[in-house]
PDBQT receptor file of N, H, CA, C and O in Angstrom, charges set to zero:
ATOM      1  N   UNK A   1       0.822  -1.199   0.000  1.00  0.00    +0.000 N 
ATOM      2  CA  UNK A   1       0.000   0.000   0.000  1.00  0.00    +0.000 C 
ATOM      3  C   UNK A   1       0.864   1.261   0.000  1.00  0.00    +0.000 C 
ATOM      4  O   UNK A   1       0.528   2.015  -0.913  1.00  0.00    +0.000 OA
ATOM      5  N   UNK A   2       1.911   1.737   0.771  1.00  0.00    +0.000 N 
ATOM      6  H   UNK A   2       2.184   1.125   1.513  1.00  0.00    +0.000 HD
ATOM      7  CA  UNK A   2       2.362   2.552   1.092  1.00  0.00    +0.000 C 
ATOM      8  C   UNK A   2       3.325   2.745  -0.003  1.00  0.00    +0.000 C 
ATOM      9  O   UNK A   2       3.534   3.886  -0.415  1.00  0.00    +0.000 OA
ATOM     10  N   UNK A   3       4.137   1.383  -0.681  1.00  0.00    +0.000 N 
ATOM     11  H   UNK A   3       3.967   0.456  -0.346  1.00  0.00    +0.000 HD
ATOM     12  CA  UNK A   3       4.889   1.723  -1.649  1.00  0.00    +0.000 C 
ATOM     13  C   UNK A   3       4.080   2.059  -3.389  1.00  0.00    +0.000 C 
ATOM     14  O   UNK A   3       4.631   2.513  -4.392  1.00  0.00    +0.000 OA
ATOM     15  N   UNK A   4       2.640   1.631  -3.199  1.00  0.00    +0.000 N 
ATOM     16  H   UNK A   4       2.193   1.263  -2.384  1.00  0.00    +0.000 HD
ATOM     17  CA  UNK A   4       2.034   2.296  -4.346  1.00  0.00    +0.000 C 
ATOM     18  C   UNK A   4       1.755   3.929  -4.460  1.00  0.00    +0.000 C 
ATOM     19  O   UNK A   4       1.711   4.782  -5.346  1.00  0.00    +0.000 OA
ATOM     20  N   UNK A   5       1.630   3.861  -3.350  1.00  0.00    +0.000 N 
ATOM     21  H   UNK A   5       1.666   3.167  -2.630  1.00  0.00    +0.000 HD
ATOM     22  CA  UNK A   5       1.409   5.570  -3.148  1.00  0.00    +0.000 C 
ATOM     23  C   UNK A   5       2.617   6.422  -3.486  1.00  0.00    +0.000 C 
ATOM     24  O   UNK A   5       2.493   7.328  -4.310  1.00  0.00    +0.000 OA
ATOM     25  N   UNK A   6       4.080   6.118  -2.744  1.00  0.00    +0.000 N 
ATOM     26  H   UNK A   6       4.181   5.382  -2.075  1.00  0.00    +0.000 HD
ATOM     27  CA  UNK A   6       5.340   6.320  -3.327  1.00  0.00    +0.000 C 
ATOM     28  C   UNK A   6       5.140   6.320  -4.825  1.00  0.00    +0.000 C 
ATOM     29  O   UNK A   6       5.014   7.414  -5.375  1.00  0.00    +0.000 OA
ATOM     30  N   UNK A   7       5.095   5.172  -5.569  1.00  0.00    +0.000 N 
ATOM     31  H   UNK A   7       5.197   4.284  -5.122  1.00  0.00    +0.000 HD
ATOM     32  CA  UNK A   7       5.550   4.983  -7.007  1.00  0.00    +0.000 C 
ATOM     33  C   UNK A   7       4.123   6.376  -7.468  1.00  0.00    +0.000 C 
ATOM     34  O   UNK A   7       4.562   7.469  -7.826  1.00  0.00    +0.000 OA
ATOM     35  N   UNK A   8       3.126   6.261  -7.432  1.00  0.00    +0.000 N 
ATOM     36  H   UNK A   8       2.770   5.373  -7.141  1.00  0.00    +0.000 HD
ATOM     37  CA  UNK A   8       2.235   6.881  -7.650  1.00  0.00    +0.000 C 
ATOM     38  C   UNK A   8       2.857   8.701  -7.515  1.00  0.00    +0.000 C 
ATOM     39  O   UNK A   8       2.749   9.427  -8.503  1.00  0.00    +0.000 OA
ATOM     40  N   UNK A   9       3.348   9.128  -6.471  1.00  0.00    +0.000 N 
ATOM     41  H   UNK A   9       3.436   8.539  -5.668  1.00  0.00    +0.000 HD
ATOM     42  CA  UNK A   9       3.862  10.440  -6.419  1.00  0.00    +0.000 C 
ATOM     43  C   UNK A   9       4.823  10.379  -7.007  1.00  0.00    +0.000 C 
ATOM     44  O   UNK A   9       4.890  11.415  -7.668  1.00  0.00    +0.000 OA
ATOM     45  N   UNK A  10       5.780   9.683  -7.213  1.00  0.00    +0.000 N 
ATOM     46  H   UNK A  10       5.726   8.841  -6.676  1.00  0.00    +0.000 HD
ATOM     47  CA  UNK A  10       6.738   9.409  -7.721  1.00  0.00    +0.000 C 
ATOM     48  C   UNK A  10       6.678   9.216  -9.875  1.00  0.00    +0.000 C 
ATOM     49  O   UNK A  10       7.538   9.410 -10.734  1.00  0.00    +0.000 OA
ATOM     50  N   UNK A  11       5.539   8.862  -9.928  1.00  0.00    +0.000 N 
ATOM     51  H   UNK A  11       4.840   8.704  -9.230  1.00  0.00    +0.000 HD
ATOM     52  CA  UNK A  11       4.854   8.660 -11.080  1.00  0.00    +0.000 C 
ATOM     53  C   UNK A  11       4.367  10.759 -11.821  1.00  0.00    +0.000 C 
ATOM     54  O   UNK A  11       4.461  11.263 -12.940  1.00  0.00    +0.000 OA
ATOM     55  N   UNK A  12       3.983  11.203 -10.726  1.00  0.00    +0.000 N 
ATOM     56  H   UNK A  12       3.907  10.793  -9.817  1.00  0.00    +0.000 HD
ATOM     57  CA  UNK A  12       3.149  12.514 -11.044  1.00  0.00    +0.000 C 
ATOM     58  C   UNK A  12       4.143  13.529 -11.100  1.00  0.00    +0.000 C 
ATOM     59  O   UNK A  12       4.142  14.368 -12.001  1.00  0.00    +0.000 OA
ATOM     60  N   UNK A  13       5.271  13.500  -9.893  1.00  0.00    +0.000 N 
ATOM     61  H   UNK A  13       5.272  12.819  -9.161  1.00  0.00    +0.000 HD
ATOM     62  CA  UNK A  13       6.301  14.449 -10.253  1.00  0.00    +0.000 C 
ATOM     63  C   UNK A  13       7.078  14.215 -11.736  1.00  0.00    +0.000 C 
ATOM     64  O   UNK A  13       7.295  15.200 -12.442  1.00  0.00    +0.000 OA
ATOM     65  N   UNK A  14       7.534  12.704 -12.226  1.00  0.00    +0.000 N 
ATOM     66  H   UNK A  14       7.358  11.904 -11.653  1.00  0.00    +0.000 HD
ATOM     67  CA  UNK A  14       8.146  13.056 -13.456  1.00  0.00    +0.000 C 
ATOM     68  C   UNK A  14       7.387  13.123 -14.216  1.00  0.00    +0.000 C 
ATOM     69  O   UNK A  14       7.922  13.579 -15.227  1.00  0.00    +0.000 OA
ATOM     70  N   UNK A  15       5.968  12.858 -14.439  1.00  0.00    +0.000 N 
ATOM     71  H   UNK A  15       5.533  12.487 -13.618  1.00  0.00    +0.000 HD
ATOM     72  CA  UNK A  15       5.292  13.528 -15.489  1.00  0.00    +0.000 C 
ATOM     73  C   UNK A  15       4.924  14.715 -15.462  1.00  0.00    +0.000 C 
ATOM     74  O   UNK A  15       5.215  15.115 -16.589  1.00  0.00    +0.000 OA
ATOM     75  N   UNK A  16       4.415  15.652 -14.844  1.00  0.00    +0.000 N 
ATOM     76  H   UNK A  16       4.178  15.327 -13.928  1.00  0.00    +0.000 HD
ATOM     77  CA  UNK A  16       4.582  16.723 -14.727  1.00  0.00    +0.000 C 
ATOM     78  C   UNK A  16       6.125  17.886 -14.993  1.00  0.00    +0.000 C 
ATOM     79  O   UNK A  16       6.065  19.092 -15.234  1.00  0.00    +0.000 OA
ATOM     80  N   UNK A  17       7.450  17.001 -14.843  1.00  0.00    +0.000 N 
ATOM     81  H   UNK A  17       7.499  16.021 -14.647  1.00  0.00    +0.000 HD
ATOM     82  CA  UNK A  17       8.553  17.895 -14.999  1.00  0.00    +0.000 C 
ATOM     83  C   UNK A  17       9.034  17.847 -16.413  1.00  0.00    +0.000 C 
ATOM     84  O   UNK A  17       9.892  18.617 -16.844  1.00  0.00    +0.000 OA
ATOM     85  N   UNK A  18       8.135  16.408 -17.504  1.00  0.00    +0.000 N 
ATOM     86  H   UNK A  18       7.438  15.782 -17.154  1.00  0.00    +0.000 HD
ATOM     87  CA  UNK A  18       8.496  16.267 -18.598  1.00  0.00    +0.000 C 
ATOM     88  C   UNK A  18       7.549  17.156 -19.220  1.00  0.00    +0.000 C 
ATOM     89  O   UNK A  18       8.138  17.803 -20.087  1.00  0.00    +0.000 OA
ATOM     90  N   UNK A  19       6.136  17.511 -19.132  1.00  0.00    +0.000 N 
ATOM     91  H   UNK A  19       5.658  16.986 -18.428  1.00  0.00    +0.000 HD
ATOM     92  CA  UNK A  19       5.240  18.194 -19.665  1.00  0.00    +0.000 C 
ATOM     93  C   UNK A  19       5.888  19.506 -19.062  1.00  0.00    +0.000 C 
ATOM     94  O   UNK A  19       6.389  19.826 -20.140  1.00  0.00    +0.000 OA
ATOM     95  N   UNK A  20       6.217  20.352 -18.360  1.00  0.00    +0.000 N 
ATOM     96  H   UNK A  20       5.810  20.092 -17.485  1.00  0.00    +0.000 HD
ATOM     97  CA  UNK A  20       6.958  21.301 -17.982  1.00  0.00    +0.000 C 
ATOM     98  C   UNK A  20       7.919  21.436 -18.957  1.00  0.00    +0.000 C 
ATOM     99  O   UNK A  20       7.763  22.296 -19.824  1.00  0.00    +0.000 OA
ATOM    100  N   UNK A  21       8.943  20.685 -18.953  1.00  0.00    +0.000 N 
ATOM    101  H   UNK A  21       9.070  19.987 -18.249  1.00  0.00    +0.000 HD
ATOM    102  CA  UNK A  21      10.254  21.061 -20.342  1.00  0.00    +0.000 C 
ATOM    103  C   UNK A  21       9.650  20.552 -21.165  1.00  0.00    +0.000 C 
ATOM    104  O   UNK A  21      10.353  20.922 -22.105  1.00  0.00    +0.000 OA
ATOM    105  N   UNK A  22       8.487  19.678 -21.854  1.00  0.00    +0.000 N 
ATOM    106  H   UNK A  22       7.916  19.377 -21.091  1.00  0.00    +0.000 HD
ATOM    107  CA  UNK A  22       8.111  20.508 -23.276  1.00  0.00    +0.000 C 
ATOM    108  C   UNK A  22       7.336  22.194 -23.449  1.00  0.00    +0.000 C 
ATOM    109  O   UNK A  22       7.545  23.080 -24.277  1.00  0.00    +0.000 OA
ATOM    110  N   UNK A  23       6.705  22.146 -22.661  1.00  0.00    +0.000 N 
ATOM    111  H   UNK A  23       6.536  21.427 -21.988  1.00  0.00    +0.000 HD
ATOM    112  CA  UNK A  23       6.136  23.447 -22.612  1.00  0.00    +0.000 C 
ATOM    113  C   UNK A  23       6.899  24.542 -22.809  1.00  0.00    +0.000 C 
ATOM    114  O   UNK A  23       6.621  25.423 -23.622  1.00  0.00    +0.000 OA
ATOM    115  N   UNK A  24       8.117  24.533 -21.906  1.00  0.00    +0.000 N 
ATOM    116  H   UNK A  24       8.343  23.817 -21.245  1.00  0.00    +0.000 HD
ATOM    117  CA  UNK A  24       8.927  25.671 -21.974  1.00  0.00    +0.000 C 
ATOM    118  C   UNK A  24      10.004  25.289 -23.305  1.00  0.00    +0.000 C 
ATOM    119  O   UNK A  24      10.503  26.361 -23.646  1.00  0.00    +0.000 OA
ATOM    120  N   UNK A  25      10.384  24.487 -23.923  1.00  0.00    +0.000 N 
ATOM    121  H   UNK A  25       9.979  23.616 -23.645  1.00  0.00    +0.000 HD
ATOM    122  CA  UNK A  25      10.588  24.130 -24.795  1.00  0.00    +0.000 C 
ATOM    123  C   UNK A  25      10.220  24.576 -26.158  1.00  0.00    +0.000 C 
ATOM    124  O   UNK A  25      10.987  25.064 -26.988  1.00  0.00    +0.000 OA
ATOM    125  N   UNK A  26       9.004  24.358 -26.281  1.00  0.00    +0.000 N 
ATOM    126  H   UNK A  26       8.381  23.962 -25.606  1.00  0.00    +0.000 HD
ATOM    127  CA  UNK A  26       8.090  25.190 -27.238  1.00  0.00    +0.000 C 
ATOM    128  C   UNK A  26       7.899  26.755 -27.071  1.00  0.00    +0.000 C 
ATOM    129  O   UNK A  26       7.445  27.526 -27.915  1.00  0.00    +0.000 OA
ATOM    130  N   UNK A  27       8.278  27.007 -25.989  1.00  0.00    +0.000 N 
ATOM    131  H   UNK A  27       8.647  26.380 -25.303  1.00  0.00    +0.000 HD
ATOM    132  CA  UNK A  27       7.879  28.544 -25.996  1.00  0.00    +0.000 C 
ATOM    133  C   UNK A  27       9.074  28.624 -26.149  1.00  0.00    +0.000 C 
ATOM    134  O   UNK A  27       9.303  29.411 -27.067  1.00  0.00    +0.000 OA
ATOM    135  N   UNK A  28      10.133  28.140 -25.647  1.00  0.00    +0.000 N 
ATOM    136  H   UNK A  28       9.947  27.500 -24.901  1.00  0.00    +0.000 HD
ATOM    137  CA  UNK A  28      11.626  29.355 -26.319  1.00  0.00    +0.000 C 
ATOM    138  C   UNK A  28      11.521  29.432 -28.295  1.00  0.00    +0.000 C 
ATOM    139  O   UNK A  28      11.875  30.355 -29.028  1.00  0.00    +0.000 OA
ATOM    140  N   UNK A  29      10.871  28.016 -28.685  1.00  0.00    +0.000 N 
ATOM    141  H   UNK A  29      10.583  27.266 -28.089  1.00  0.00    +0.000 HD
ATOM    142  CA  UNK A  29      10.953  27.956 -29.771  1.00  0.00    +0.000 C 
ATOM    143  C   UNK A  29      10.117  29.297 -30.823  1.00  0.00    +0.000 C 
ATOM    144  O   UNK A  29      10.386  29.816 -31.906  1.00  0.00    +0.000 OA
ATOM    145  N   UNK A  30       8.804  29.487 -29.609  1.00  0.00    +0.000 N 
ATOM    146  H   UNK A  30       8.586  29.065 -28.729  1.00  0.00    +0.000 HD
ATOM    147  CA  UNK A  30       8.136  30.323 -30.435  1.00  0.00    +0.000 C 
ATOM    148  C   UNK A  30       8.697  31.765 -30.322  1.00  0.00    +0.000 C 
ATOM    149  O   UNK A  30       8.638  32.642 -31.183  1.00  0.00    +0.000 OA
ATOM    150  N   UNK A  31       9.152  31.822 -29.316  1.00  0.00    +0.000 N 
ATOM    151  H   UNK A  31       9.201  31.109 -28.616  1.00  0.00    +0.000 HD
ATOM    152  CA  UNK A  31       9.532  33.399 -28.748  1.00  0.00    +0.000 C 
ATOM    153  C   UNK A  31      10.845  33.755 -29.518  1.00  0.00    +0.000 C 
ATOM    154  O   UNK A  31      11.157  34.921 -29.759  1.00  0.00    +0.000 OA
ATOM    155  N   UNK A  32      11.706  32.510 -29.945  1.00  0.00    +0.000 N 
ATOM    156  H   UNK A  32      11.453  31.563 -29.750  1.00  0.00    +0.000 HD
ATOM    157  CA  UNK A  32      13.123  32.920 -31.251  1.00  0.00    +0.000 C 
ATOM    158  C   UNK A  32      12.294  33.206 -32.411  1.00  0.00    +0.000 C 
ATOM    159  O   UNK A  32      12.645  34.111 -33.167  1.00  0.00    +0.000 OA
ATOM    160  N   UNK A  33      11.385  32.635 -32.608  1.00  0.00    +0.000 N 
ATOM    161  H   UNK A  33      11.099  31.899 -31.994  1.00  0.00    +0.000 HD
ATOM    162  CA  UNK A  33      10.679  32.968 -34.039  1.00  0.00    +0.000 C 
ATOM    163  C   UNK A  33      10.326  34.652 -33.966  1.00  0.00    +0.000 C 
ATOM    164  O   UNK A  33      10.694  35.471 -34.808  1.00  0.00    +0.000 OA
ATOM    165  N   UNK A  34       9.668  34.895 -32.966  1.00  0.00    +0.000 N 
ATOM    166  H   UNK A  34       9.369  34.230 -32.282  1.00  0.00    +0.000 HD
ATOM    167  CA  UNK A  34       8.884  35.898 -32.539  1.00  0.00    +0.000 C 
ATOM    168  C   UNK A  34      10.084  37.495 -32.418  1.00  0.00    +0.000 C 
ATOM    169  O   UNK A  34       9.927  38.716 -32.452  1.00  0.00    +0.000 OA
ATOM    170  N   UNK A  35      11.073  36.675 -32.289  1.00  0.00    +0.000 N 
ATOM    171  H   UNK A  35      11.200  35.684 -32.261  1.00  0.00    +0.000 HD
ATOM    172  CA  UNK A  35      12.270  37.830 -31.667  1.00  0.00    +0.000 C 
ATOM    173  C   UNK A  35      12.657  38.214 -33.042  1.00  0.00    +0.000 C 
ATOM    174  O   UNK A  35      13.252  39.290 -33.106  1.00  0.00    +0.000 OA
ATOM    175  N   UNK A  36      12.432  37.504 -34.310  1.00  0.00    +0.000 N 
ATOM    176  H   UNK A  36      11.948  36.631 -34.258  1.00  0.00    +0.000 HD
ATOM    177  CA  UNK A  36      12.860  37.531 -35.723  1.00  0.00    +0.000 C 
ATOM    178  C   UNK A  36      14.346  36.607 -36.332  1.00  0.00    +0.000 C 
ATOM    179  O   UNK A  36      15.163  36.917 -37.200  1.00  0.00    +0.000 OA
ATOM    180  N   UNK A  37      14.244  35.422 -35.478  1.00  0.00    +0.000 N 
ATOM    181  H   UNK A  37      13.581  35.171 -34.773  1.00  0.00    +0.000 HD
ATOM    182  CA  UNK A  37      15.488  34.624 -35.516  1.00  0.00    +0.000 C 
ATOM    183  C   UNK A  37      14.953  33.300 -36.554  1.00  0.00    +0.000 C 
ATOM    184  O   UNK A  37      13.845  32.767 -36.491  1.00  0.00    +0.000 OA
ATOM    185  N   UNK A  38      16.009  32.965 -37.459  1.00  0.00    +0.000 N 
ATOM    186  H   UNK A  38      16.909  33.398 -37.511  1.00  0.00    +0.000 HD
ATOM    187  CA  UNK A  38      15.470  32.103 -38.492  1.00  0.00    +0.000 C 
ATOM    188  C   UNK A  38      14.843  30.726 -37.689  1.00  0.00    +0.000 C 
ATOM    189  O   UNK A  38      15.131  30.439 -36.528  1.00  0.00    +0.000 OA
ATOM    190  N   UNK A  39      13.778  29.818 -38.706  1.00  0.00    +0.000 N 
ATOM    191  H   UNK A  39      13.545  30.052 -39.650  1.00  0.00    +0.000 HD
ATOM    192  CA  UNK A  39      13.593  28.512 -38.537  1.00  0.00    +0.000 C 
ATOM    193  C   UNK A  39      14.881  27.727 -37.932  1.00  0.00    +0.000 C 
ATOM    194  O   UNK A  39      14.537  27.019 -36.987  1.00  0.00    +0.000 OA
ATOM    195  N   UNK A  40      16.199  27.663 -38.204  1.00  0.00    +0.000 N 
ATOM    196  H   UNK A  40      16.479  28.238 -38.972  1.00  0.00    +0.000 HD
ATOM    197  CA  UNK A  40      16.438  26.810 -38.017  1.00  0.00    +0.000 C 
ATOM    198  C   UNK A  40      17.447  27.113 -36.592  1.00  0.00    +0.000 C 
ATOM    199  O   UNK A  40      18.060  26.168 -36.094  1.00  0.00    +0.000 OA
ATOM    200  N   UNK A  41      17.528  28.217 -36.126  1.00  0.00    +0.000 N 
ATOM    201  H   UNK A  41      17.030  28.985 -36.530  1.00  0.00    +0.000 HD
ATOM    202  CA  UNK A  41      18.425  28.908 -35.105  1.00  0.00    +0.000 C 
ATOM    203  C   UNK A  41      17.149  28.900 -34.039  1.00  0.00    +0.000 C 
ATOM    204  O   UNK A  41      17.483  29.260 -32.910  1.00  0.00    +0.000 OA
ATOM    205  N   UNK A  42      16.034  28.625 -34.164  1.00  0.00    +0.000 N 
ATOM    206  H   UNK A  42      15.762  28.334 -35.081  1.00  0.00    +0.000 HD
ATOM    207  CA  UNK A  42      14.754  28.386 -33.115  1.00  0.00    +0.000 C 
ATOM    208  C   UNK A  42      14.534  27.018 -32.810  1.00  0.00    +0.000 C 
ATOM    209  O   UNK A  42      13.995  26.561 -31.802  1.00  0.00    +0.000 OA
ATOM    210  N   UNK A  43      15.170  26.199 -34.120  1.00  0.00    +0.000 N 
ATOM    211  H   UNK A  43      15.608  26.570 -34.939  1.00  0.00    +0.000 HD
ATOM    212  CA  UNK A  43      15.405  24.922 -33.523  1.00  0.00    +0.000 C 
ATOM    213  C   UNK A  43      16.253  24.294 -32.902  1.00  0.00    +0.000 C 
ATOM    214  O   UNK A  43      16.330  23.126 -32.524  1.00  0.00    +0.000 OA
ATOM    215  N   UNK A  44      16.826  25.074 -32.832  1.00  0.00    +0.000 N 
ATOM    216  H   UNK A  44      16.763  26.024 -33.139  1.00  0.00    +0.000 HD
ATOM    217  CA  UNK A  44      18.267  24.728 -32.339  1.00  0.00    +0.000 C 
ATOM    218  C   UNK A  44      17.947  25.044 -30.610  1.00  0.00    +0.000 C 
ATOM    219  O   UNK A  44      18.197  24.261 -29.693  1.00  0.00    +0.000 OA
ATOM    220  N   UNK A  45      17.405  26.248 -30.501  1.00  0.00    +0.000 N 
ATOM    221  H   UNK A  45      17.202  26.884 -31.245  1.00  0.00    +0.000 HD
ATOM    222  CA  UNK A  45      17.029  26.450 -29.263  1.00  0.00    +0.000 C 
ATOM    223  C   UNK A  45      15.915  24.940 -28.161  1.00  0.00    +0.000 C 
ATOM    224  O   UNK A  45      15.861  24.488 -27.017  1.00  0.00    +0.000 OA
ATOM    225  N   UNK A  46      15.245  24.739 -29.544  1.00  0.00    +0.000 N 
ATOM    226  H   UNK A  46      15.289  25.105 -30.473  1.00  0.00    +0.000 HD
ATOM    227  CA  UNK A  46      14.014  24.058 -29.159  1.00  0.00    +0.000 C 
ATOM    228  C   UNK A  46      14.722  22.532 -28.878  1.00  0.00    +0.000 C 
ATOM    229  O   UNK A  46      14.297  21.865 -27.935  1.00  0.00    +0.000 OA
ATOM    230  N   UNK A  47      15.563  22.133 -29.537  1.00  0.00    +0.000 N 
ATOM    231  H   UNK A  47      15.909  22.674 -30.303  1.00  0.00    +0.000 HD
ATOM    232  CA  UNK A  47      16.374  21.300 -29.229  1.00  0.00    +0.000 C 
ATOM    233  C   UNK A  47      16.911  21.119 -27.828  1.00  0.00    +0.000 C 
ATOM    234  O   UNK A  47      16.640  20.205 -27.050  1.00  0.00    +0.000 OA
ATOM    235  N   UNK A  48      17.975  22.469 -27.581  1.00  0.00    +0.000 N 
ATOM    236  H   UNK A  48      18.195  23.212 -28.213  1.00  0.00    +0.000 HD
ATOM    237  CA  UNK A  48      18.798  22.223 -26.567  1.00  0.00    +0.000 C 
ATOM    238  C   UNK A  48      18.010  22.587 -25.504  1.00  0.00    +0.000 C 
ATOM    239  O   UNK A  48      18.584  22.218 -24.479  1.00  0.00    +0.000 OA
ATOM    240  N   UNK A  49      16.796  23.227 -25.209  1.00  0.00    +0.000 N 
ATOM    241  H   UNK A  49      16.330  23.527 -26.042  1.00  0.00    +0.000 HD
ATOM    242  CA  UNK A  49      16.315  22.744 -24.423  1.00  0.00    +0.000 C 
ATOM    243  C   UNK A  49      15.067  21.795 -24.129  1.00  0.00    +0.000 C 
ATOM    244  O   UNK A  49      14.339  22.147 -23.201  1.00  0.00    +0.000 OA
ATOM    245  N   UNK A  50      14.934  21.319 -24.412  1.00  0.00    +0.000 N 
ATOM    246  H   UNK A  50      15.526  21.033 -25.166  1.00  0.00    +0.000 HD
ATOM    247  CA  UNK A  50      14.757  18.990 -24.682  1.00  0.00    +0.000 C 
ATOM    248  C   UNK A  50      15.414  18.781 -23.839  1.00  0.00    +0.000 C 
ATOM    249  O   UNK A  50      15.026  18.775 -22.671  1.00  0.00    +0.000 OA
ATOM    250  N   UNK A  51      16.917  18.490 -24.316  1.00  0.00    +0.000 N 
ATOM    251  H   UNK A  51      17.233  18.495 -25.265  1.00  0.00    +0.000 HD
ATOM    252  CA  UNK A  51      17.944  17.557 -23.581  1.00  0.00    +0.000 C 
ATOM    253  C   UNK A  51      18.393  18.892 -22.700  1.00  0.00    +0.000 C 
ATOM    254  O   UNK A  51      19.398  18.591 -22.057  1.00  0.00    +0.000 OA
ATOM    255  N   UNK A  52      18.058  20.037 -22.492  1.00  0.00    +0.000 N 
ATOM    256  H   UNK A  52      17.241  20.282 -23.014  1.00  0.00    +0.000 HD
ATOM    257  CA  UNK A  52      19.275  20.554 -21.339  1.00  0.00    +0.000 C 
ATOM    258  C   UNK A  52      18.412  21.679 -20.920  1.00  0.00    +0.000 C 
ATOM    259  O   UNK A  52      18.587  22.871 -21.174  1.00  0.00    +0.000 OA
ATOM    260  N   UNK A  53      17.051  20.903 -19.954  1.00  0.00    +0.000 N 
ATOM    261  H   UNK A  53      16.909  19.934 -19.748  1.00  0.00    +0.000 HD
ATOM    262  CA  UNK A  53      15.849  22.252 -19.878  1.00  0.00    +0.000 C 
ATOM    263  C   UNK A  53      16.267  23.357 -18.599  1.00  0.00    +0.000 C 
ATOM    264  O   UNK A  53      16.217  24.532 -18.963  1.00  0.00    +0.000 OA
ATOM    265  N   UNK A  54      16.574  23.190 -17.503  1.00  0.00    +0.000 N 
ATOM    266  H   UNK A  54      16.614  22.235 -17.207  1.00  0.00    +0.000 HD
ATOM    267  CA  UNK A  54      17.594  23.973 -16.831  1.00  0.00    +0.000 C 
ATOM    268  C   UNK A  54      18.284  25.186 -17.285  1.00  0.00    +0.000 C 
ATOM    269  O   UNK A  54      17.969  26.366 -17.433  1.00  0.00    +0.000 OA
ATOM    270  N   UNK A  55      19.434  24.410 -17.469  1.00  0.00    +0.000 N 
ATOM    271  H   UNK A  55      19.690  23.451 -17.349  1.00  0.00    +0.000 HD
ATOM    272  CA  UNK A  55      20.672  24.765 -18.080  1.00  0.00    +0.000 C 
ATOM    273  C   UNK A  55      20.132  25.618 -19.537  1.00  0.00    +0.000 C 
ATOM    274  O   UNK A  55      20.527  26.766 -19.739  1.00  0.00    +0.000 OA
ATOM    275  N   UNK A  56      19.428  25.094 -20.264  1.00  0.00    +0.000 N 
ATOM    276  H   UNK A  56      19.107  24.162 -20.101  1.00  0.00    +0.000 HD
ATOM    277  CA  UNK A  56      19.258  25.634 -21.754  1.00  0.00    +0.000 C 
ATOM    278  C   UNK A  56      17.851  26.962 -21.765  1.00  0.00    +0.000 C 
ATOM    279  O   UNK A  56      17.521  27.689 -22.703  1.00  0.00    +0.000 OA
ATOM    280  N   UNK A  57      17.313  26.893 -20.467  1.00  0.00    +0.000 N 
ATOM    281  H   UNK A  57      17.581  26.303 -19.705  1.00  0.00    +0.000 HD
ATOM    282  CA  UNK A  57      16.122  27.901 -20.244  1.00  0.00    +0.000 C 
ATOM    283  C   UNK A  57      17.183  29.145 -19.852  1.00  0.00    +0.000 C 
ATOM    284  O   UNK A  57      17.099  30.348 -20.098  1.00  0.00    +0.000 OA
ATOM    285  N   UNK A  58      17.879  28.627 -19.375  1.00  0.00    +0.000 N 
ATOM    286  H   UNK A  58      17.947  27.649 -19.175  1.00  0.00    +0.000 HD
ATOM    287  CA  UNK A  58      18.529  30.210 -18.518  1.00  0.00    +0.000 C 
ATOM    288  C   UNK A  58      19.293  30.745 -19.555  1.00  0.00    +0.000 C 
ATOM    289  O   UNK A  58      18.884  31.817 -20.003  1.00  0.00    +0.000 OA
ATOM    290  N   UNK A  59      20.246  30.295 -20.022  1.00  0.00    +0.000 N 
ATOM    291  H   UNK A  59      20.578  29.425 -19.658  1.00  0.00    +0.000 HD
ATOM    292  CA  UNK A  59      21.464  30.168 -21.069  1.00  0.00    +0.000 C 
ATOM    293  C   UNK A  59      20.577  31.319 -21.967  1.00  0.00    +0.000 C 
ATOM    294  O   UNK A  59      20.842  32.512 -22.119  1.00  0.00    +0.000 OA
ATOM    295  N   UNK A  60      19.350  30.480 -22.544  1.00  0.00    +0.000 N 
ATOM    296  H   UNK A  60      19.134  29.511 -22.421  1.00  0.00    +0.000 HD
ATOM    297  CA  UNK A  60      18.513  31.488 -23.497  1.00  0.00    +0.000 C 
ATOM    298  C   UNK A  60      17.611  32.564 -22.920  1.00  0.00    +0.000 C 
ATOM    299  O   UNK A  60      17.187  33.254 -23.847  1.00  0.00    +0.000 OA
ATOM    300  N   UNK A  61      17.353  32.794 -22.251  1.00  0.00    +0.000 N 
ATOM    301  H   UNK A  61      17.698  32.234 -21.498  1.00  0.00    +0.000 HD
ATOM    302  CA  UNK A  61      17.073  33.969 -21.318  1.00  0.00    +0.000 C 
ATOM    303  C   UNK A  61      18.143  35.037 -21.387  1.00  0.00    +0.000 C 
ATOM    304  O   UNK A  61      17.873  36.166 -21.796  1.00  0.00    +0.000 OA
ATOM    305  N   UNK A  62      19.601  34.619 -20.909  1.00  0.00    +0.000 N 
ATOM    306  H   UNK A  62      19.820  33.701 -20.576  1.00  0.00    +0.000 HD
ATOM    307  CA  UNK A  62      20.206  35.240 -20.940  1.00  0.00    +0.000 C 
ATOM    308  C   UNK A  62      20.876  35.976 -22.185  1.00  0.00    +0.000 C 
ATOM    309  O   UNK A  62      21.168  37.169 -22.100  1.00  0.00    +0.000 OA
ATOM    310  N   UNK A  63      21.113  35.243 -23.340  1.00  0.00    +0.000 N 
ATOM    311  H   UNK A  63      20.876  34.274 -23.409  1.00  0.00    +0.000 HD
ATOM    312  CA  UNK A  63      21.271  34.943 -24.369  1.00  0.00    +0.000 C 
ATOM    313  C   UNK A  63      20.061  36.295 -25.732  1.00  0.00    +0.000 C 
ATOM    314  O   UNK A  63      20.293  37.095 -26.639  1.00  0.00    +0.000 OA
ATOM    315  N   UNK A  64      18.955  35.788 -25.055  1.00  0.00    +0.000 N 
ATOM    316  H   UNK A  64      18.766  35.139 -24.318  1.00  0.00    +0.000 HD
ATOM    317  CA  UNK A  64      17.803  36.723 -25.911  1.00  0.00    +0.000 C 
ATOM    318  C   UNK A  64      17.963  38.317 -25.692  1.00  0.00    +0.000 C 
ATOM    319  O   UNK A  64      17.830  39.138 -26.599  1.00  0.00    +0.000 OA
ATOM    320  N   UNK A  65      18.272  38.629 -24.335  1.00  0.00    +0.000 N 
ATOM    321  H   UNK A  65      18.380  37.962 -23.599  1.00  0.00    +0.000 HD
ATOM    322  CA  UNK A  65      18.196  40.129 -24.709  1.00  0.00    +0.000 C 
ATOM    323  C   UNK A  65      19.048  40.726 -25.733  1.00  0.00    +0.000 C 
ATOM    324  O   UNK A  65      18.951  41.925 -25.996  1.00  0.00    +0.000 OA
TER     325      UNK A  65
């Protein structure tokens, strides 16, 4: 009982942190488009943060102004 409940929270936090870095994912993607940066320099963004949502949210934050 107690360890279903574990796996169960345990279940909701990483789905929730993967729907989180796509979300923000897609928005850096739209917001390079939006800033006037080509198709493929928005994918590049949209990419690196996929694999590096942390690290690749701030980087481009910092990066955009």
């Amino acid at each position: 009982m107690e360890i279903s409940i574990v796996l169960l929270v345990l279940f909701l936090l990483v789905s929730g942190g993967l729907i989180l870095n796509i979300i923000t994912s897609i928005w850096c993607y739209r917001d390079s488009l939006r800033q006037g940066n080509s198709k493929e320099y928005s994918l590049l963004w949209l990419v690196a943060t996929l694999f590096f949502p942390v690290v690749g949210v701030i980087i481009y934050l910092i990066i955009r102004k």
